[in-house]
C-alpha positions in Angstrom: 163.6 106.3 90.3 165.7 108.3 92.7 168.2 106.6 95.1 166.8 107.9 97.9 163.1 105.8 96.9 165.9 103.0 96.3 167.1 103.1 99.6 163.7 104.1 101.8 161.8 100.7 99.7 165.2 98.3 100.4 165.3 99.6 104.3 161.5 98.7 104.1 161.3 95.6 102.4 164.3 94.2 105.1 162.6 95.4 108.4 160.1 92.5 108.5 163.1 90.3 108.1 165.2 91.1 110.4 162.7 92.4 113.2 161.4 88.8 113.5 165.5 87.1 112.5 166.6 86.8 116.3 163.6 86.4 118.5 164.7 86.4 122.3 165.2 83.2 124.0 163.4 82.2 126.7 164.1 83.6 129.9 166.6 85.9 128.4 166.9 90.1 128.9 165.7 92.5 126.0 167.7 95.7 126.7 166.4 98.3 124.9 168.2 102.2 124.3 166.0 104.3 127.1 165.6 107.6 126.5 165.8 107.6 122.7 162.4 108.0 121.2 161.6 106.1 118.2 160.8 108.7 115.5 159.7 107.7 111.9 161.3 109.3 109.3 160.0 113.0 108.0 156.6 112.5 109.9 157.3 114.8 112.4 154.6 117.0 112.7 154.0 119.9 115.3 152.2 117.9 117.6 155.2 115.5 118.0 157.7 118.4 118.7 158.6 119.9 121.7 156.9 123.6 122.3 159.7 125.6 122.1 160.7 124.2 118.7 157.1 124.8 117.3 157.3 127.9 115.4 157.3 129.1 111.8 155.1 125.7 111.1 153.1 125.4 107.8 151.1 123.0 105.5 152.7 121.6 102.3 150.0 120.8 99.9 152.1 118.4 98.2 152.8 116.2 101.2 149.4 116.9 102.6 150.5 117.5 106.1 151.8 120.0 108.4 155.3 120.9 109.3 157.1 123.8 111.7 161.1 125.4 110.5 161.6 126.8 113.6 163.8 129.2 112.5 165.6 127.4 110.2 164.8 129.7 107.1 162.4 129.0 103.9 162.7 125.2 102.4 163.5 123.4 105.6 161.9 121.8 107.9 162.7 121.1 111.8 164.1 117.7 113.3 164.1 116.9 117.1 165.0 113.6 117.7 166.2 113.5 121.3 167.3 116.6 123.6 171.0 116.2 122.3 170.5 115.9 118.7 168.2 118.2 116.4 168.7 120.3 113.9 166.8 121.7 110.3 167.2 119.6 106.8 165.8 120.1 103.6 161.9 118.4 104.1 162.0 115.0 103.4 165.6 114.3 104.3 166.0 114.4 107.7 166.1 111.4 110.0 167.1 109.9 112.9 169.8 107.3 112.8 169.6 104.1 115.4 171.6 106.2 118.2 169.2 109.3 118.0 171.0 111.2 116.2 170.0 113.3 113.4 171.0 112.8 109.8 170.1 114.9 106.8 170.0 112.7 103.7 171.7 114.0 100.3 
């Protein structure tokens, strides 16, 4: 098994935990990050992208789904994930960290 399927099933298998580990309180505030959208990892179709980074898009038959590279060349595939932070990885590495910023995996 690769490490990246290592890491993807551990980050999955934990996120039940600790979503549900520190319910709020009562009468208590739940600040949440505004303006960074929530985006899942690699599922970023053209649809979810904003029209001026929807170009160069294609299907991959392996995948089963559609993808744009917006310029990025042959064997990558474009990531927005907010205004400030996007960028082209290989596809199936890119994704966006907890702060909205985008992270190509090795």
């Amino acid at each position: 098994m690769s490490r990246l399927v290592v890491v993807v099933t551990f980050a999955l298998t934990l996120l039940p935990v600790t979503a549900g580990a520190f319910p709020p309180l009562p009468n208590e505030k739940v600040h949440g990050v505004t303006g960074v959208p929530i985006v899942a990892v690699d599922w970023q179709g053209p649809r979810s992208l904003p029209p001026r980074f929807r170009n160069h898009c294609r299907y991959d038959p392996v995948r089963g789904r559609w993808y744009c590279a917006n310029h990025c060349g042959p064997d990558y595939q474009f990531y927005f994930c907010s205004p400030e932070s996007f960028g082209c990885c290989h596809p199936g590495y890119g994704y966006c960290d907890w702060k909205g910023h985008l992270r190509c995996a090795p």
